[in-house]
C-alpha positions as CSV (number, residue, x, y, z in Angstrom):
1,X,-62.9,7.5,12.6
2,X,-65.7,5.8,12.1
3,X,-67.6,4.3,15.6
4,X,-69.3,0.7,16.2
5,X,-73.0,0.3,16.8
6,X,-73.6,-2.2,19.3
7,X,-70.0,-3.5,20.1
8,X,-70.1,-6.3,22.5
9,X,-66.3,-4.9,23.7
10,X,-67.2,-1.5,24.8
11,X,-67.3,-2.3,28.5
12,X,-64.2,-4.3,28.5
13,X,-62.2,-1.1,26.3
14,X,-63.4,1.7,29.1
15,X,-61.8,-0.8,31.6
16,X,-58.8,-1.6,29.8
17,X,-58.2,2.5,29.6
18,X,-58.8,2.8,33.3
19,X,-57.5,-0.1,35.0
20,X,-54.4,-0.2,32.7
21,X,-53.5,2.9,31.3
22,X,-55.2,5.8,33.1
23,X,-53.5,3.9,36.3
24,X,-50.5,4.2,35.5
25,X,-50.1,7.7,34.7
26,X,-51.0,8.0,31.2
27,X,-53.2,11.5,31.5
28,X,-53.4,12.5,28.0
29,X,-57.3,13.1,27.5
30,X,-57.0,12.8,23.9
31,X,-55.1,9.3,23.7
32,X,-57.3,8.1,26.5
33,X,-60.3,8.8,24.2
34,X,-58.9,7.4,21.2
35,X,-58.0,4.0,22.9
36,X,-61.7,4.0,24.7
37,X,-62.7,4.5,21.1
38,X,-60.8,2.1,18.7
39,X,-61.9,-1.5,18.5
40,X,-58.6,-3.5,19.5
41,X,-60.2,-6.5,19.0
42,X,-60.6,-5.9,15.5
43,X,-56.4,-5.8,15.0
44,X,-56.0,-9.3,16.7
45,X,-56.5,-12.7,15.3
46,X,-60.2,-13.7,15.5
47,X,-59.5,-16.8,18.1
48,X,-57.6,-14.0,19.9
49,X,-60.9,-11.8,20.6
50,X,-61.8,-12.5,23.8
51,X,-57.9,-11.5,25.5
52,X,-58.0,-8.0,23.4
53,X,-58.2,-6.0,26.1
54,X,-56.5,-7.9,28.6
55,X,-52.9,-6.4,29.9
56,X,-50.1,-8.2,27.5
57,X,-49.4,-8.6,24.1
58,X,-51.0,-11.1,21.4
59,X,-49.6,-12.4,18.4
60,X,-50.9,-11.2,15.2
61,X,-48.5,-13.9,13.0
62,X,-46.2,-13.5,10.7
63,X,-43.9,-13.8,14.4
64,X,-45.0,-10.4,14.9
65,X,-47.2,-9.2,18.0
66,X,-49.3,-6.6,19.2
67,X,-48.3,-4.7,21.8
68,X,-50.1,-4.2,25.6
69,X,-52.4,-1.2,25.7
70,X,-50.2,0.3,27.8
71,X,-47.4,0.3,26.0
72,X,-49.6,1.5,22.7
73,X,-50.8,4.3,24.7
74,X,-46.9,4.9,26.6
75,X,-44.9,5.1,23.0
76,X,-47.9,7.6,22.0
77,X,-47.6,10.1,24.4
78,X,-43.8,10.0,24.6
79,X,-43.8,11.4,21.1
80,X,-46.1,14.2,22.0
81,X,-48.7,14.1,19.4
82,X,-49.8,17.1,18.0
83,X,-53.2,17.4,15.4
84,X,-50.5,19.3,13.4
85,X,-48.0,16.3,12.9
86,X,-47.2,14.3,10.5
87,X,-45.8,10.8,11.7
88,X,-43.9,8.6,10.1
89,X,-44.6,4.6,12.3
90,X,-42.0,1.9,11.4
91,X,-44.0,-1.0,12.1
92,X,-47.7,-1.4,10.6
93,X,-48.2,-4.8,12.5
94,X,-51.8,-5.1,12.7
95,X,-52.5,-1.3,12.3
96,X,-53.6,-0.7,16.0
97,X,-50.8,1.8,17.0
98,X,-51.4,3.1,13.5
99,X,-55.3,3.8,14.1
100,X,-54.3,5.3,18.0
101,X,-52.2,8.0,15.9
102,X,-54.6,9.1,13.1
103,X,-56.8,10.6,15.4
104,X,-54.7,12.3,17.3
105,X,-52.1,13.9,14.1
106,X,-52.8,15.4,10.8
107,X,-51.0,12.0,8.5
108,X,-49.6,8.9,9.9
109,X,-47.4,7.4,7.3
110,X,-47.0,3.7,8.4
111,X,-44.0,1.0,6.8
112,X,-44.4,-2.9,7.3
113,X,-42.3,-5.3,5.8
114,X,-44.6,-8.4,5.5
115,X,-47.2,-8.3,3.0
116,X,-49.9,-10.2,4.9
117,X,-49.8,-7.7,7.7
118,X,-49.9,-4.8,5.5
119,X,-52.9,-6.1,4.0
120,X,-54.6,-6.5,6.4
121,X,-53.9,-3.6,8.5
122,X,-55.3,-1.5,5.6
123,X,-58.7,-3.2,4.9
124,X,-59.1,-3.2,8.8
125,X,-58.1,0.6,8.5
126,X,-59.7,1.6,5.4
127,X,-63.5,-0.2,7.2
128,X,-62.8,2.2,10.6
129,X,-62.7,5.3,8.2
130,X,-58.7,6.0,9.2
131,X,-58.4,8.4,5.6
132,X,-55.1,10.2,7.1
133,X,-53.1,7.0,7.0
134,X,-51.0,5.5,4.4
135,X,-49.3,2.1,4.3
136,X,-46.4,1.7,2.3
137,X,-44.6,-2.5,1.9
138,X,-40.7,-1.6,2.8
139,X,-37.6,-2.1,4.6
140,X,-38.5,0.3,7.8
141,X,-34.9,0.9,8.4
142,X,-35.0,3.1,5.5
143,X,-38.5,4.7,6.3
144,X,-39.9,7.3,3.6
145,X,-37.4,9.7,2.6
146,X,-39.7,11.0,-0.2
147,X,-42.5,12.0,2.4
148,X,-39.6,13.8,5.1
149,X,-39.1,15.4,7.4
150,X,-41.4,14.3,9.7
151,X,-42.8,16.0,13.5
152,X,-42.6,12.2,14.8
153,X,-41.4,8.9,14.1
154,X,-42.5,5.9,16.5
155,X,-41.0,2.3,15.4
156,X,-42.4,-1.0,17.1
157,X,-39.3,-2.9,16.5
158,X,-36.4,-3.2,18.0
159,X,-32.7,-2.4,16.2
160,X,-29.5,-3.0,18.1
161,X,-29.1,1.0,17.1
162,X,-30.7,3.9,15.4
163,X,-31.2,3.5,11.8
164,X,-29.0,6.5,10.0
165,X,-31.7,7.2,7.7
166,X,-34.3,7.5,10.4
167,X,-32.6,10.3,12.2
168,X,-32.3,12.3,9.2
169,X,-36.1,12.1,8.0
170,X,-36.5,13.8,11.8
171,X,-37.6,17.2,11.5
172,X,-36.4,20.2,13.7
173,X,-37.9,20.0,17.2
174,X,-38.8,16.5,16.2
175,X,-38.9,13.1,18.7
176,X,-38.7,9.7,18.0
177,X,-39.4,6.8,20.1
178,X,-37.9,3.4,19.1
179,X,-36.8,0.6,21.1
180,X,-33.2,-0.3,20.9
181,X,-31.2,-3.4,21.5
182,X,-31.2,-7.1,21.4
183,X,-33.8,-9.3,22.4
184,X,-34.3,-10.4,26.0
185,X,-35.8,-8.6,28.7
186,X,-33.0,-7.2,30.4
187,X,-31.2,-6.0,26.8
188,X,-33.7,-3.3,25.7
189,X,-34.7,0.0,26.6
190,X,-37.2,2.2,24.9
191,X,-35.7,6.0,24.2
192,X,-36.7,9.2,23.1
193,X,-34.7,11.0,20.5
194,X,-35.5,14.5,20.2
195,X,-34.2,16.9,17.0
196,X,-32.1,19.9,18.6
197,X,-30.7,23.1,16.9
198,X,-27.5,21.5,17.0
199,X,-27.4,17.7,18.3
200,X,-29.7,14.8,19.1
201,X,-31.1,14.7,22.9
202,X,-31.3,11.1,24.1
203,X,-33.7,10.3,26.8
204,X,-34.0,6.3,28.3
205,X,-37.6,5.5,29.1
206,X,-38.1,2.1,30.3
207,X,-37.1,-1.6,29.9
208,X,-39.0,-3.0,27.3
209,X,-39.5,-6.5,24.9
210,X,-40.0,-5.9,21.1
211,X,-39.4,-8.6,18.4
212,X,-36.7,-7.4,15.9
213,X,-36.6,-4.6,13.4
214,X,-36.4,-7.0,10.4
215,X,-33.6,-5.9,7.6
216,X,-34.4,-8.7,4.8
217,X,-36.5,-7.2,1.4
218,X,-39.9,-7.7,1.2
219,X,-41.5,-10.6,-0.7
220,X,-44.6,-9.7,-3.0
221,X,-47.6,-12.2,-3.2
């Protein structure tokens, strides 16, 4: 991934990674050098600049958000990333979770629904130098059955329950991280699904907020 000369957000990235993430028990030296690396501010809205590295989550439009750092950097190391993987991300959004992944796995292989936000997330991808992503415009309940099995599969929405199809584009061994339930504070719970030889391991994380894993079809422009 390509670096920034001269970017007036350096300082306030280092301290977002310590005061926010490395705090709280994130320890991962590899995801904390990819978030002290990737220009956040770059996946908000320009008026929204200034409060990229602050500790909640911005809207991006389209009644979509970005997520907190922490939570970014959580939902990454609760898959386990490995430089081997291939990762299937249900969710582009802006493309910051996106650009997190690619340089910690092999392919990240990333499905938005809206057109705007897929656009965007990959010119703002494609000028950072991300080359091992790929953007796809679809329904993310169905993911990428052509590209499966994947190692990993994060989603950044939240269904009321698993989606069928992505539990069997999981590979052997492999986790998923998805946030499941209705919206509202107290309704949803981020969990880990992990591949076994013979069943599905469920693990509850934490209470979390995500907007809605949208089901309608996408609209081209």
């Amino acid at each position: 991934m390509e670096r920034l000369e001269n970017d007036p957000y350096a300082g306030a990235r280092l301290r977002m990674v310590a005061e926010q993430i490395e705090s709280r028990g994130i320890t991962d030296a590899r995801i904390l050098a990819a978030m002290r690396t990737i220009p956040r501010h770059l996946f908000v809205a320009d008026e929204n600049r200034d409060q990229a590295y602050e500790d909640y989550p911005l809207s991006i439009g389209h009644e979509q958000t970005i997520s907190q750092p922490y939570i970014v950097a959580y939902m990454t190391a609760a898959i386990g990333p490995r430089s081997s993987d291939r990762v299937l991300e249900i969710g582009t959004g802006s493309g910051y979770q996106t650009a997190v992944l690619a340089g910690l796995v092999r392919e990240v292989l990333s499905v938005e629904i809206r057109p705007g936000l897929a656009e965007r997330a990959q010119r703002v991808l494609g000028a950072l130098g991300c080359g091992n992503v790929r953007v796809r415009l679809g329904d993310g309940n169905l993911g990428w059955p052509e590209e499966a099995p994947f190692d990993a599969i994060l989603v950044t929405a939240a269904p009321e329950s698993v989606p069928t199809a992505l539990l069997k584009q999981l590979a052997p061994g492999g986790r998923m991280v998805i946030p499941l339930g209705a919206a509202g504070w107290d309704a949803q719970r981020l969990v880990r699904l992990t591949r076994m030889a013979d069943d599905v391991r469920t693990e509850v994380l934490l209470p979390v907020r995500f907007v809605p894993l949208t089901t309608e079809e996408p609209r081209l422009h």
